[in-house]
C-alpha positions as CSV (number, residue, x, y, z in Angstrom):
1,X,-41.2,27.2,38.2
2,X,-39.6,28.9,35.3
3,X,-40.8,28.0,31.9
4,X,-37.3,27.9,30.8
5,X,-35.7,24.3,30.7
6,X,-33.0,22.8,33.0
7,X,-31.5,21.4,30.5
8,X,-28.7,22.6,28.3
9,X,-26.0,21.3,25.7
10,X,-22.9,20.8,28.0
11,X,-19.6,23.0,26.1
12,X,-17.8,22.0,24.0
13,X,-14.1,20.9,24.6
14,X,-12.4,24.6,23.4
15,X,-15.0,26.3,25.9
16,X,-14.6,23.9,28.7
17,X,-10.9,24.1,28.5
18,X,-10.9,27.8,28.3
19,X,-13.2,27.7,31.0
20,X,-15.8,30.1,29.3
21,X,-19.3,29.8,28.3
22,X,-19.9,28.3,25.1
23,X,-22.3,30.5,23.1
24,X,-24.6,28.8,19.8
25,X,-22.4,30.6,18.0
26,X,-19.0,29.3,19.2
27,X,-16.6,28.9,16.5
28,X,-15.5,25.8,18.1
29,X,-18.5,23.8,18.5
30,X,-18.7,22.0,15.6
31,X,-15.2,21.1,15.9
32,X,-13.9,20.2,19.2
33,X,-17.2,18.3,20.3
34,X,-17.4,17.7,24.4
35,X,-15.9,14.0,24.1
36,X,-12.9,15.1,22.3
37,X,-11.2,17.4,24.8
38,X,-7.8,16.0,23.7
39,X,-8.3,17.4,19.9
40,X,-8.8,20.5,21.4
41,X,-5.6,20.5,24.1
42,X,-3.1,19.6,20.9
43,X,-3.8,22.1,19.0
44,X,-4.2,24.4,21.2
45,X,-0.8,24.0,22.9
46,X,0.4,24.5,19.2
47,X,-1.4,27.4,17.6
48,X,-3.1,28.8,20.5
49,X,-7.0,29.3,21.2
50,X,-6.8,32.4,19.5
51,X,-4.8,31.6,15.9
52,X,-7.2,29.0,15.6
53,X,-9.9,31.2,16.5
54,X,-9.0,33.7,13.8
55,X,-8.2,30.8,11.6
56,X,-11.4,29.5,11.3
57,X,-13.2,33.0,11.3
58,X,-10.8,33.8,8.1
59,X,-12.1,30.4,6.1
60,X,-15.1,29.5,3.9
61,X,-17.7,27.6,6.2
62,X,-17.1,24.3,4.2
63,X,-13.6,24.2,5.0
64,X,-13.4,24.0,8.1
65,X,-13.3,20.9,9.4
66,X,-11.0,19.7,6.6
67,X,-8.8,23.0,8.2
68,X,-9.4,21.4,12.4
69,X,-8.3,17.7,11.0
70,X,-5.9,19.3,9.6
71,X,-4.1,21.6,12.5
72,X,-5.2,18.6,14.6
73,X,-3.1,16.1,13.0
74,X,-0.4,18.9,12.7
75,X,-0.4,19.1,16.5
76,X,0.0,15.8,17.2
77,X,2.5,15.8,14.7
78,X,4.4,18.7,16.0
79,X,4.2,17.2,19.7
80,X,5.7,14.0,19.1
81,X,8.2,15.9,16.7
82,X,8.8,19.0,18.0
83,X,11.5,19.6,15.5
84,X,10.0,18.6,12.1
85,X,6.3,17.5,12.6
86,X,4.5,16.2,10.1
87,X,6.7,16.6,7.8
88,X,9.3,14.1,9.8
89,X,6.1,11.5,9.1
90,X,6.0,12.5,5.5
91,X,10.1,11.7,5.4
92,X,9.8,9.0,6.7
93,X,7.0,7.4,4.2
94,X,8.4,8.7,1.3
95,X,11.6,7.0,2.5
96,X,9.4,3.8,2.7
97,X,7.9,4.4,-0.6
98,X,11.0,4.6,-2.1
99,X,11.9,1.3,-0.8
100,X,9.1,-0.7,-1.4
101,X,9.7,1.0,-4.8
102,X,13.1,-0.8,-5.3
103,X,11.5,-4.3,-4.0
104,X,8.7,-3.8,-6.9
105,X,11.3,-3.3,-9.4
106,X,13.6,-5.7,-8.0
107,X,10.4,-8.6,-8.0
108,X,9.3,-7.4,-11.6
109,X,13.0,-8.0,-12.7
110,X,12.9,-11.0,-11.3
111,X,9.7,-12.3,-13.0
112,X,11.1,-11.3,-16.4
113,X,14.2,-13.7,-15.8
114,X,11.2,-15.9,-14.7
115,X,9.5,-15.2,-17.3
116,X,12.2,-15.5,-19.9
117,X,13.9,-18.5,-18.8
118,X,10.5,-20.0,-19.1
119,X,9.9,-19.1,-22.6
120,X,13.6,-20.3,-23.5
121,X,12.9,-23.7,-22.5
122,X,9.5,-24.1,-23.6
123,X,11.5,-22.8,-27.3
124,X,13.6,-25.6,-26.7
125,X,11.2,-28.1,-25.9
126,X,9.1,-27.3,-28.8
127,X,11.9,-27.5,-31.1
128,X,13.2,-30.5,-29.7
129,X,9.6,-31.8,-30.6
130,X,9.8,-30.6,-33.4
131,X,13.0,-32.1,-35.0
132,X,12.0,-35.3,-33.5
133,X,13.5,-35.3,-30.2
134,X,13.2,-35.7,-26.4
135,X,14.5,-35.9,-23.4
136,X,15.3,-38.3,-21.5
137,X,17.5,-39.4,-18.6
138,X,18.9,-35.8,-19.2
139,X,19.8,-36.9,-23.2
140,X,18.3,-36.5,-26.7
141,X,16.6,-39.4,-27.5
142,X,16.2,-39.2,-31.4
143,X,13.3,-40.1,-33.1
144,X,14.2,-40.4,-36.4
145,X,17.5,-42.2,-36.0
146,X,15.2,-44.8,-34.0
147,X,12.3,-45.2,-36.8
148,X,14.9,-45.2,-39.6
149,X,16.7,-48.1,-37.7
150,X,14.1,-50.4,-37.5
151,X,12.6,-50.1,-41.3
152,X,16.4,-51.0,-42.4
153,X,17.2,-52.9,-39.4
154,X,14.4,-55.4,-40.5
155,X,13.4,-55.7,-37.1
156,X,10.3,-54.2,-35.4
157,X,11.0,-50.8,-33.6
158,X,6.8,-50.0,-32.8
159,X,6.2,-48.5,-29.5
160,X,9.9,-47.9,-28.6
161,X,12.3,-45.0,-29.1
162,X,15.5,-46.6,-29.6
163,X,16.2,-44.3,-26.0
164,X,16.7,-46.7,-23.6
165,X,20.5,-47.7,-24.5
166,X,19.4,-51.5,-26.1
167,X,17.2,-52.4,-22.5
């Protein structure tokens, strides 16, 4: 027996699609992992092994995987699109922004008038308190006019308003 072991890491999705031994230093490893072969497919059909290839050979190590995500989401993009890609999808939610937009201002206008008529009425309720009146049955009920009648009316007015039309 061979001292060497039997065992070794199967290739990863670029390398198994391009039928060719994946090395440890494959460029694609870290990116298109064995259980992802579809990642690889996309973009490939797209950009091609080889732009990606030189893509990733041309970038700082730390970028990437943001750069994959990126021309993997492009891909997928440009496949259901073929015509505008991802930007189509960024159309369309700026489209949608813009909309929901108009329903924000449209709601915040609509709370003001809320807001306002609110404020009116509770001017008018306090003022109405104020001066001595209410409401009631949809009329002013006057406070004064009720008091004053029943110190020069001679007749005791205590715990009514003089509102409820003589009842």
């Amino acid at each position: 027996m061979s001292s060497t072991s039997n065992y070794s890491t199967p290739p990863c999705a670029a390398c198994k699609f391009l039928r060719r031994k994946c090395l440890p230093s494959c460029v694609f490893a870290p990116y298109f992992p064995p259980e992802e072969p579809i990642k690889f497919t996309t973009v490939h059909k797209v950009f091609g092994a080889s732009n990606v290839s030189k893509l990733l050979n041309e970038i700082q190590p730390h970028q990437r995987e943001d750069a994959v995500n990126s021309l993997a989401y492009e891909a997928e993009a440009r496949l259901k699109d073929p015509v505008y890609g991802c930007v189509g999808a960024i159309s369309v939610l700026q489209r949608q922004v813009l909309r929901l937009q108009k329903e924000l201002d449209a709601t915040n206008a609509d709370l003001m008038r809320y807001a306002n008529y609110e404020k009116v009425n509770n001017n008018q309720e306090r003022n109405n308190f104020q001066y001595g009146r209410r409401m009631v049955n949809s009329g002013y009920c006057n406070y004064s006019s009720a008091w004053n009648n029943g110190i020069s009316g001679g007749h005791n007015n205590i715990g009514t308003d003089n509102c409820d039309g003589g009842r």
